[in-house]
LOFISE-187387 format. One record per residue (C-alpha): residue in three letters; x, y, z. Coordinates in steps of 0.001 Angstrom, whole numbers. Example, Ala and Ser with C-alpha at 12.3 -4.5 7.8 and 13.67 -1.06 7.14 Angstrom:
! residues 2
[ALA [12300 -4500 7800]]
[SER [13670 -1060 7140]]
***
This chain:
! residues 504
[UNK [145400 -65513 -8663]]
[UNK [142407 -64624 -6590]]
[UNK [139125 -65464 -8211]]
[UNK [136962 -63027 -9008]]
[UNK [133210 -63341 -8259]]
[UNK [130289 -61995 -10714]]
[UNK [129783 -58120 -10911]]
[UNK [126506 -57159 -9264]]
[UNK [124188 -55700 -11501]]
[UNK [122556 -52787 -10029]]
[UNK [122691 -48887 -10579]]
[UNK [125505 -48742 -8541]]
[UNK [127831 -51633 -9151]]
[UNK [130358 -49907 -6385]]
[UNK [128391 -49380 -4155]]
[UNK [127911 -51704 -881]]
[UNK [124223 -52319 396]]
[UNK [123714 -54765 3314]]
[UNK [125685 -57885 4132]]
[UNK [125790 -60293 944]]
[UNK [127792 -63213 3151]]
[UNK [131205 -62126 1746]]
[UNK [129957 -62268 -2223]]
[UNK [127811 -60918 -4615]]
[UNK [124966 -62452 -6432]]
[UNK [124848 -64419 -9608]]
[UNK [122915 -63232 -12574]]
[UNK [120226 -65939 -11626]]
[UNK [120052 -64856 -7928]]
[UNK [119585 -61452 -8809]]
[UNK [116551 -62259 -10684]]
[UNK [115125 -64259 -8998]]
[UNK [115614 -61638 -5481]]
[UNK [114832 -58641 -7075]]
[UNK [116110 -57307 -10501]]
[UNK [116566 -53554 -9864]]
[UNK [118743 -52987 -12632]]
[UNK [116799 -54856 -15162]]
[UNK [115361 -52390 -18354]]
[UNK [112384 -54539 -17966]]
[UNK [111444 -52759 -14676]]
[UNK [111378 -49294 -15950]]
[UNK [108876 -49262 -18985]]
[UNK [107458 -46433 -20786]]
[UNK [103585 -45892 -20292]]
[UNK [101224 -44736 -22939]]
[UNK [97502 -44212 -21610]]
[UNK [96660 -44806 -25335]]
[UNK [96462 -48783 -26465]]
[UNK [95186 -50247 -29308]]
[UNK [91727 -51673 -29145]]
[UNK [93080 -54923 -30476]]
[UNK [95850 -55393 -27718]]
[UNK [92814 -54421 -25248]]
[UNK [90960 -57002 -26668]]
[UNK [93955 -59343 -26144]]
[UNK [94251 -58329 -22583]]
[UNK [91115 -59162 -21585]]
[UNK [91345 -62747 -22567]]
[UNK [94209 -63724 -21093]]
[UNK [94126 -63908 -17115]]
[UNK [95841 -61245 -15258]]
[UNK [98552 -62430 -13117]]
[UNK [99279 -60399 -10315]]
[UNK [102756 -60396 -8217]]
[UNK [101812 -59950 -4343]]
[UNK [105715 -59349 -3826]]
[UNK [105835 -56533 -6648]]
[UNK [104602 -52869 -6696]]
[UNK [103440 -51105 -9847]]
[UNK [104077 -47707 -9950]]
[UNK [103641 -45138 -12708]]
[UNK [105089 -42113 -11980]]
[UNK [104102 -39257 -15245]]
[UNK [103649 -42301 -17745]]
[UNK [107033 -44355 -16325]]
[UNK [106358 -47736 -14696]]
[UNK [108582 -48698 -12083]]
[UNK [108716 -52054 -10255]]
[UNK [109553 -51920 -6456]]
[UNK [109595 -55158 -4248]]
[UNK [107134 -54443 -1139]]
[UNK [109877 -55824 786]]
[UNK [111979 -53012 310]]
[UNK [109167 -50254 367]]
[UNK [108376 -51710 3915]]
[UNK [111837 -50785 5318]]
[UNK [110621 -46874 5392]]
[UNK [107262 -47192 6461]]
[UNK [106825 -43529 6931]]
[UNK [107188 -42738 3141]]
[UNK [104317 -42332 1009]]
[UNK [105501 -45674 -1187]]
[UNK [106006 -47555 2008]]
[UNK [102096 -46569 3252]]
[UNK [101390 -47840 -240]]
[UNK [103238 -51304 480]]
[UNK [102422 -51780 4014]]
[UNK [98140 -50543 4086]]
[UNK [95979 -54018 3110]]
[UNK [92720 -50966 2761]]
[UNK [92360 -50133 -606]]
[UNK [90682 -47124 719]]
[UNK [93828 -45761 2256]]
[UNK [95843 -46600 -641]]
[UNK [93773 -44402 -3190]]
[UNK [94069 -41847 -958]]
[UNK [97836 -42135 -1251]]
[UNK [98117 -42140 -4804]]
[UNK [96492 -40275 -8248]]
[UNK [94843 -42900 -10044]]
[UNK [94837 -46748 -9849]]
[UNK [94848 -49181 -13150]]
[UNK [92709 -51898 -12226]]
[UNK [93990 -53882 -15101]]
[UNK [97488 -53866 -14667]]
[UNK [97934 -52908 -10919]]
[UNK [99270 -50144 -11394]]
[UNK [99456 -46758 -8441]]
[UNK [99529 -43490 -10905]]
[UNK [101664 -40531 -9612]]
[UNK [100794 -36946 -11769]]
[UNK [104524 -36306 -10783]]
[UNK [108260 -35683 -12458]]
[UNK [109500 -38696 -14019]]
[UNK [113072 -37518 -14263]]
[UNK [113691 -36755 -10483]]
[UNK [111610 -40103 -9197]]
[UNK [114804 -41844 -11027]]
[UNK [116461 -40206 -7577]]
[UNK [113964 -41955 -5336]]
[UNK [113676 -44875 -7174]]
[UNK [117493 -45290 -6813]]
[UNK [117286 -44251 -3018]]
[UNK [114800 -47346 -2187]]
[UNK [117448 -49396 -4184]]
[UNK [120494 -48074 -2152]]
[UNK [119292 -46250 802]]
[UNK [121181 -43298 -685]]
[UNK [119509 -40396 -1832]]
[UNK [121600 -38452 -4622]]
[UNK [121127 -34789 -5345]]
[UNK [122318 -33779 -8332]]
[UNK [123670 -29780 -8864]]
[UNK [121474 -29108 -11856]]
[UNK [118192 -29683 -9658]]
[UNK [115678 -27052 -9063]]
[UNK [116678 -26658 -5148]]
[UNK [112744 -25861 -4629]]
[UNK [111789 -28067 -7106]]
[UNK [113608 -31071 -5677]]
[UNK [112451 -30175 -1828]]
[UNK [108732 -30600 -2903]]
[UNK [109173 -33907 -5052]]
[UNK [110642 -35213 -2331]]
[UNK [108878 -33873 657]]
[UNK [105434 -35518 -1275]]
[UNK [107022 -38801 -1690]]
[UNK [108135 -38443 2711]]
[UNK [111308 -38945 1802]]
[UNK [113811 -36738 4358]]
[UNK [117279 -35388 2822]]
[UNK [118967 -36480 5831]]
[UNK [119053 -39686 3716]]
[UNK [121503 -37792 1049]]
[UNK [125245 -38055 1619]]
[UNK [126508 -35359 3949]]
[UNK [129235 -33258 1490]]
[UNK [125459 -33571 -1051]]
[UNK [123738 -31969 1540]]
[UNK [125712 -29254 2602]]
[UNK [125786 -27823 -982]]
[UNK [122192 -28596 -1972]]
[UNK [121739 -26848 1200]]
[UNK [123983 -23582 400]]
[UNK [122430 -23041 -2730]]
[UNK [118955 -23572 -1447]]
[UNK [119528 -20910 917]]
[UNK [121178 -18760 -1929]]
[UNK [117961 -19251 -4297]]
[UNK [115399 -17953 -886]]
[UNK [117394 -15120 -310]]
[UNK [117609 -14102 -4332]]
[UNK [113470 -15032 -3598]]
[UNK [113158 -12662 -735]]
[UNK [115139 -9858 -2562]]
[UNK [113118 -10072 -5345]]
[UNK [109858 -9763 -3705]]
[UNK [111214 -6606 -1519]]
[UNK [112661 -5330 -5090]]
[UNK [109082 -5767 -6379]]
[UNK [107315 -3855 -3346]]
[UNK [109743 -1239 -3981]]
[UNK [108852 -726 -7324]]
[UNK [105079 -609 -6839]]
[UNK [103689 1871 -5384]]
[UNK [101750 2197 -1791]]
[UNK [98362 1609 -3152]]
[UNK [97311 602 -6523]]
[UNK [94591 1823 -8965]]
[UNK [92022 -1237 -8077]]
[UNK [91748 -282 -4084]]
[UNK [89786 2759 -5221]]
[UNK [86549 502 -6269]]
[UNK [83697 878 -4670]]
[UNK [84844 3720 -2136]]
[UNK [84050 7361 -2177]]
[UNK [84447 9121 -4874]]
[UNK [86533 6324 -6035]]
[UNK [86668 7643 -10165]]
[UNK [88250 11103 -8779]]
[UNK [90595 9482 -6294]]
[UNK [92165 7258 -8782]]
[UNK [92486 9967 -10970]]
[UNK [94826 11921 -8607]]
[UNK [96437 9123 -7448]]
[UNK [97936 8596 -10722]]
[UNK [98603 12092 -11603]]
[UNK [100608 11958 -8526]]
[UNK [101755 8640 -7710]]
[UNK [102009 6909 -11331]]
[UNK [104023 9435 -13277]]
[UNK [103634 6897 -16180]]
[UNK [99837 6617 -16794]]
[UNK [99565 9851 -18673]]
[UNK [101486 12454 -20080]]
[UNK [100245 15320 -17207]]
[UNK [100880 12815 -14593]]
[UNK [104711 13132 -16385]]
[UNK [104670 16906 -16117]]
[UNK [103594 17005 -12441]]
[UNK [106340 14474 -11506]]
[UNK [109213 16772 -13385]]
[UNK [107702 19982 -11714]]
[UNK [108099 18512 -8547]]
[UNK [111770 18099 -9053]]
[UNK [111610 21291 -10830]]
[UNK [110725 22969 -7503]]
[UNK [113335 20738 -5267]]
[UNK [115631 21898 -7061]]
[UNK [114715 25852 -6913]]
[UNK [114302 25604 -3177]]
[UNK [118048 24064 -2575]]
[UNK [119169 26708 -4700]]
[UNK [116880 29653 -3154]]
[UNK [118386 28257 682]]
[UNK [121366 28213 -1085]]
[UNK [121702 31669 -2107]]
[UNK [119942 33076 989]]
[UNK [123402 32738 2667]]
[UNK [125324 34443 98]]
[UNK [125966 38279 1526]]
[UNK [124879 39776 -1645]]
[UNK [121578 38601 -1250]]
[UNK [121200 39627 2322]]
[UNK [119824 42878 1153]]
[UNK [116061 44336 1217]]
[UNK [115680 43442 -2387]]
[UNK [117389 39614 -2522]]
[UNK [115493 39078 714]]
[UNK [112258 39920 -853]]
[UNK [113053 37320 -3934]]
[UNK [113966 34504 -1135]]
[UNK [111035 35159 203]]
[UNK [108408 34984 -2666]]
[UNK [110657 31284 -4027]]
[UNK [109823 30324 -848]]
[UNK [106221 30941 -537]]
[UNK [105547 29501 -4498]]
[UNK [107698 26383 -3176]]
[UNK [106008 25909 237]]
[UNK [102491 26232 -1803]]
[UNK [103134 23571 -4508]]
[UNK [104857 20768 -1988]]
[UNK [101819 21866 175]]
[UNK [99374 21110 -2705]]
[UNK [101334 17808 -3655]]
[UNK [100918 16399 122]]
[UNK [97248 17502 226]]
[UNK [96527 15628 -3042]]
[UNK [98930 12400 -1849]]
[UNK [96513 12779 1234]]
[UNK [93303 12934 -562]]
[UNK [93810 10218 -2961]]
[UNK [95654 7419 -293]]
[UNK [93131 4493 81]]
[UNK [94349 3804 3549]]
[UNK [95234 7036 6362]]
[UNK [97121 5125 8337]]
[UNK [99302 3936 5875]]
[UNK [99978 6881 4105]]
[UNK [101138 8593 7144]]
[UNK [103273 5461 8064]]
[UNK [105171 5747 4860]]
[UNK [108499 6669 4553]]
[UNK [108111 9368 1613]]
[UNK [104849 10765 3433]]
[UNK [107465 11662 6178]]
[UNK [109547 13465 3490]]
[UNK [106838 15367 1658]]
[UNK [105636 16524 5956]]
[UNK [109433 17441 6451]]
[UNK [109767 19227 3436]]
[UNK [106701 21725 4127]]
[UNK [106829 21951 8062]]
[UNK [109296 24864 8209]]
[UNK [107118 26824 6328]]
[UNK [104599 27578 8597]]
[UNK [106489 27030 11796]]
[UNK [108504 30095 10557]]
[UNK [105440 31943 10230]]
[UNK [104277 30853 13371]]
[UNK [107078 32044 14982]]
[UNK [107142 35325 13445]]
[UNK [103602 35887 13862]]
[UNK [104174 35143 17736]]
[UNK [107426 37045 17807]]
[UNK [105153 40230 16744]]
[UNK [102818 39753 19249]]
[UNK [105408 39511 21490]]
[UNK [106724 42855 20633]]
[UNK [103730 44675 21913]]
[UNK [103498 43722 25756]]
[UNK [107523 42947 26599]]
[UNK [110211 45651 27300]]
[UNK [112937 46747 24544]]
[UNK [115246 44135 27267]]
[UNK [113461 41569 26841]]
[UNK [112504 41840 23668]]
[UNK [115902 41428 22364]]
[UNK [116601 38427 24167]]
[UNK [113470 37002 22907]]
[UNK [114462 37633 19565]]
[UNK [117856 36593 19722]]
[UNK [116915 33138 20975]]
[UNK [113836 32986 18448]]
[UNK [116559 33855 15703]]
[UNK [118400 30546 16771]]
[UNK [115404 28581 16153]]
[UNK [114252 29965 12930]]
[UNK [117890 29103 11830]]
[UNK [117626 25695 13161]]
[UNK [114061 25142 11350]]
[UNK [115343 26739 8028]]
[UNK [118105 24296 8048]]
[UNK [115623 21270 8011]]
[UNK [114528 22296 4135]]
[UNK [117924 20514 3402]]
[UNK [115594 17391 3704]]
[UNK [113459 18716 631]]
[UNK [116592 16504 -1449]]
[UNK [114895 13720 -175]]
[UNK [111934 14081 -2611]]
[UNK [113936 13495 -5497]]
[UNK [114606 9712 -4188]]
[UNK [110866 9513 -5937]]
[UNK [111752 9984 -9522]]
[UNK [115374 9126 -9216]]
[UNK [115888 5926 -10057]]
[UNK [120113 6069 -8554]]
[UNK [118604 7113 -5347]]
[UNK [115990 4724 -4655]]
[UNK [118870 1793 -5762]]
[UNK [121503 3410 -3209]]
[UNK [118274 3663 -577]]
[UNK [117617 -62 -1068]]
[UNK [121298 -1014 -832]]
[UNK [121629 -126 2304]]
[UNK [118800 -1135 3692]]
[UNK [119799 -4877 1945]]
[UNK [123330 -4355 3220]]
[UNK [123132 -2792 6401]]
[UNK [124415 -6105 8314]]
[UNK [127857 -5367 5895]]
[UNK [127705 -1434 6995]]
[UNK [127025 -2145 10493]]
[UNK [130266 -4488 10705]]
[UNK [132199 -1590 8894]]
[UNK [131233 166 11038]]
[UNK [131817 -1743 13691]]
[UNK [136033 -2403 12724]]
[UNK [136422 1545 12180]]
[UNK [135589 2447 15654]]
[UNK [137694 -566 16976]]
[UNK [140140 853 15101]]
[UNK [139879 4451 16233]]
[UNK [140037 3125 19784]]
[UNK [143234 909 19066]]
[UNK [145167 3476 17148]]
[UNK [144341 6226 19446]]
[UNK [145272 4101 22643]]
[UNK [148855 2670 20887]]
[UNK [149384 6876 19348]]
[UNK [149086 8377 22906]]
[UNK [150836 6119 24722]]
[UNK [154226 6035 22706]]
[UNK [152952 10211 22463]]
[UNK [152010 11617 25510]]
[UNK [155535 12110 27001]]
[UNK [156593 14334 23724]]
[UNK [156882 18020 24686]]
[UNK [154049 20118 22760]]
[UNK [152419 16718 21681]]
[UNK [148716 16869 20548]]
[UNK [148214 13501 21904]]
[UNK [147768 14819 25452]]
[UNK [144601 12452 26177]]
[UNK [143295 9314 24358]]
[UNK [140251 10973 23335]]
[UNK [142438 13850 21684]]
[UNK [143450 11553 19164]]
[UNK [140379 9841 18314]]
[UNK [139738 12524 15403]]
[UNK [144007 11697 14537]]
[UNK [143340 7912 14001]]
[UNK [139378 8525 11874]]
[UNK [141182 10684 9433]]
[UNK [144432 7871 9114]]
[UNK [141867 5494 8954]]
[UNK [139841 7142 6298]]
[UNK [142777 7581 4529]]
[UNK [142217 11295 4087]]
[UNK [145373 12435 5826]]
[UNK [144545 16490 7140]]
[UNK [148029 16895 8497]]
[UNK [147072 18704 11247]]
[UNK [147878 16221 13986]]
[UNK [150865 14146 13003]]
[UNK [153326 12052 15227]]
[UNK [156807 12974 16103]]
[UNK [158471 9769 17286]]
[UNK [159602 6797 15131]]
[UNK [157258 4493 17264]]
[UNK [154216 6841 16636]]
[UNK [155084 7123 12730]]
[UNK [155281 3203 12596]]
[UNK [151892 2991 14429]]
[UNK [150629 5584 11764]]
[UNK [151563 3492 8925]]
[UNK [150152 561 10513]]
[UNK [146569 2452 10775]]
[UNK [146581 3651 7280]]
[UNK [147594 256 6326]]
[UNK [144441 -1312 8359]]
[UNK [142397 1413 7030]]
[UNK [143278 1013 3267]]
[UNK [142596 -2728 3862]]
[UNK [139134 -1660 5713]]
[UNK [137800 464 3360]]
[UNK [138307 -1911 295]]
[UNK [136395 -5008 1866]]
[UNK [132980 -3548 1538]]
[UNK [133252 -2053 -1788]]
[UNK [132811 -4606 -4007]]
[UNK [129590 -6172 -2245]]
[UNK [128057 -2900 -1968]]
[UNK [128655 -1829 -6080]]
[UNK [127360 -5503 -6978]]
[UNK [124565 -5463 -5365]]
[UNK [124110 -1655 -6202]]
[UNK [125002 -1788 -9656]]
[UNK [122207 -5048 -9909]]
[UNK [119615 -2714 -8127]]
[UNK [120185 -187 -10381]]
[UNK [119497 -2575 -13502]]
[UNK [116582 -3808 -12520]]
[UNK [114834 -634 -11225]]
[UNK [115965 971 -14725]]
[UNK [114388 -1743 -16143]]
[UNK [111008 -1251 -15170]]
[UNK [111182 2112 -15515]]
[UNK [112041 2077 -19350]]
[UNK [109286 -401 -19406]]
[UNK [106828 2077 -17973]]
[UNK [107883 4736 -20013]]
[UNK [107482 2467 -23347]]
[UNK [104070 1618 -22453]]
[UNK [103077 5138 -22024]]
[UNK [105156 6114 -25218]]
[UNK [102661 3051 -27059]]
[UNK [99876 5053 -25771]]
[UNK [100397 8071 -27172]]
[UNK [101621 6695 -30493]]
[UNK [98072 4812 -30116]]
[UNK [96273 8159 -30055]]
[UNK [98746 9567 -32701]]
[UNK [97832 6668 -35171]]
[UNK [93896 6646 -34720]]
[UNK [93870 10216 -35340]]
[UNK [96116 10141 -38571]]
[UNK [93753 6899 -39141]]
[UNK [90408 9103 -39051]]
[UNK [92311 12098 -40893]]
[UNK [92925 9767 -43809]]
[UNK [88941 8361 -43720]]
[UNK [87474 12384 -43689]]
[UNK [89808 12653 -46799]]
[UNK [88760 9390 -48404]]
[UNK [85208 10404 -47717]]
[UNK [83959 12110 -51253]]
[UNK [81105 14577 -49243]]
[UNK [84428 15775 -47406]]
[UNK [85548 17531 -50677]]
[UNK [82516 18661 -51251]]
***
């Protein structure tokens, strides 16, 4: 039977480190080399002793090992041999064992204990267990229930490089890291979505500062007061009565003298309230240039522009009248009728508004803009798709008498709707080779459409939560506000009536 040498004692009995001449240590030469694994090297540290044990100290000498470093690290004392601190030099611990300035070292560490030779570190006890075990093995272990940004800067200040960490360690402490900055970065776009452009403070000390912020959150902070709350559900209010008026101004009912005239005056109220609202956006906006650069500024532009370019139009379509011939005239009105139709049809954009105070809009808006590298790709398969399908339906299609499939462009619109799974029916193959390409396009496009689903709903539905979130949390501090106002008046009620010259 073979015999078996002496276990290593060490934090990794396993683990092989250097060449030990074919056997381990005994007990006795791994104290007297360097006993890592030894309790007696990682003591707990009070900054508190007892006068009596100071006393103590200072009698008897201080013996100081040259070949030993002392380091406390958040009231832990470590032991390191210099020896091995020296084999990284660039590390902050090996600066500490290689620099003979004591200069230089203070300026490495937080504190030094003259007494007991001891390097403080103000840092995290728990995770310099990790380096203190790396120095010992020359392995650095990362361990899944580390704070990924936590453990970065511990070990970026002690130089320590996770290229030292074992690979299959690395690639998942470096997955989740990345996870954990991009929950970061949608978090602090999440945030700048939910506050608005400016805020109440950038009002200080400019003009008329007091009656800016005033409007600004009458307008902009529908929570601050209770008018401010009115003003934001009149604005939908009127979104919604100028769909409806565009809507109805197409009926043929309403084409008469009469339902024109009522179109007409819903209009004008409409245009004059959205016109207010953008002159009052404009007036209270701490920056110009920013206000026209923002999104909903574009919206609130859009939703009041046809307004007066109608009126423009009509006003030059009058003056027209008087110096042109009946010909011409008629012509000029015909094509001026085209573009009033064209710039009526851009009210459709006064929808838009309502992505302000709905909260299901602003989460779909931010969706997409979060998923639009997911869209883009769907995107990207459907029209391979439509040119596949198309290509493979015409060719086994073309030769069939009375065929719809005369050209490959022809049956572009055939392979959208089989890949959208909507089916019209009004462009269907005749041949058993076109049906079996059919089926295999609404098979591709059931598969395509149910990829993206699930990672857009997530991510909406989460978008959703939070923005509803800090809206009820808006809306309960302005609910505490007015049950503040409600309680000091029942409050001063209930002193007058307490008060004996009130009955009198």
């Amino acid at each position: 039977m073979r015999h078996l040498g002496p276990r290593r004692a060490s934090l990794s009995a396993s683990l092989k480190i250097g060449h030990h001449q074919g056997r381990c240590r005994t007990p006795e030469e791994e104290e007297a080399h360097i006993p890592f694994a030894q309790d007696s090297l990682v003591k707990q540290w009070n900054s508190m002793h007892n006068v009596a044990d100071r006393s103590q100290e200072s009698e008897t000498p201080i013996q100081r090992n040259k070949y030993l470093l002392n380091i406390n690290v958040g009231g832990k004392l470590f032991q390191i041999a210099c020896k091995v601190l020296a084999q990284y030099p660039i590390t902050r611990l090996g600066k500490l064992a290689l620099y003979t300035d004591p200069a230089k070292k203070l300026q490495l560490c937080d504190d030094y204990l003259v007494q007991k030779n001891e390097y403080f570190f103000d840092r995290d006890p728990s995770i310099f267990h990790y380096i203190f075990h790396f120095y010992r093995s020359g392995v650095l272990w990362v361990m899944d229930e580390m704070c990924p940004s936590n453990f970065v800067e511990e070990i970026e200040y002690w130089g320590i490089h996770l290229k030292y960490s074992q690979r299959c360690c690395r690639i998942l402490f470096e997955e989740k890291q990345d996870e954990l900055n991009e929950y970061l970065k949608i978090e602090k776009e999440l945030e700048a979505e939910l506050e608005p452009l400016d805020s109440g403070t950038q009002f200080d000390g400019q003009f008329l500062g007091g009656f800016r912020k005033m409007i600004w959150n009458l307008i902009e902070n529908p929570y601050s007061s209770v008018p401010a709350k009115i003003i934001a559900v009149m604005s939908s209010f009127f979104v919604l009565i100028s769909i409806v008026g565009m809507t109805l101004s197409t009926v043929e009912e309403m084409k008469n003298k009469t339902g024109k005239m009522w179109m007409e005056q819903m209009e004008t109220i409409c245009a004059i309230f959205f016109t207010s609202e953008y002159l009052m956006r404009l007036i209270s906006s701490s920056s110009f240039k920013n206000f026209l650069r923002a999104a909903f500024s574009a919206i609130d532009l859009v939703a009041i522009l046809p307004f007066y370019i109608q009126l423009l139009f009509e006003n030059l379509d009058e003056a027209d009248t008087l110096y042109h011939e009946e010909l011409h005239k008629v012509e000029n009105v015909s094509k001026l009728g085209k573009v009033l139709k064209l710039i009526k049809l851009m009210r459709i954009f006064r929808i838009l508004k309502l992505a302000r105070h709905s909260t299901g809009l602003r989460a779909f808006s931010f969706t997409m803009r979060q998923c639009y590298q997911q869209v883009c790709c769907l995107l990207l398969f459907i029209a391979m798709g439509v040119f596949t399908f198309s290509a493979l339906i015409h060719s086994v299609e073309h030769d069939v008498p009375g065929t719809d499939f005369t050209s490959i462009p022809c049956a572009w619109w055939w392979a959208a709707v089989s890949l959208s799974t909507v089916g019209y029916g009004d462009t269907v193959p005749d041949t058993i080779l076109g049906r079996l390409v059919a089926f295999v396009c609404i098979s591709f496009g059931i598969i395509l459409n149910g990829m993206p689903i699930s990672i857009l709903y997530n991510k909406f539905s989460d978008y959703y939560a939070k923005l509803k979130a800090h809206e009820l949390s808006q809306s309960h501090q302005l609910s505490r506000r007015m049950h503040l106002k409600e309680r000091v008046m029942r409050k001063l009620s209930e002193c007058w009536r307490a008060d004996p010259h009130y009955h009198h």
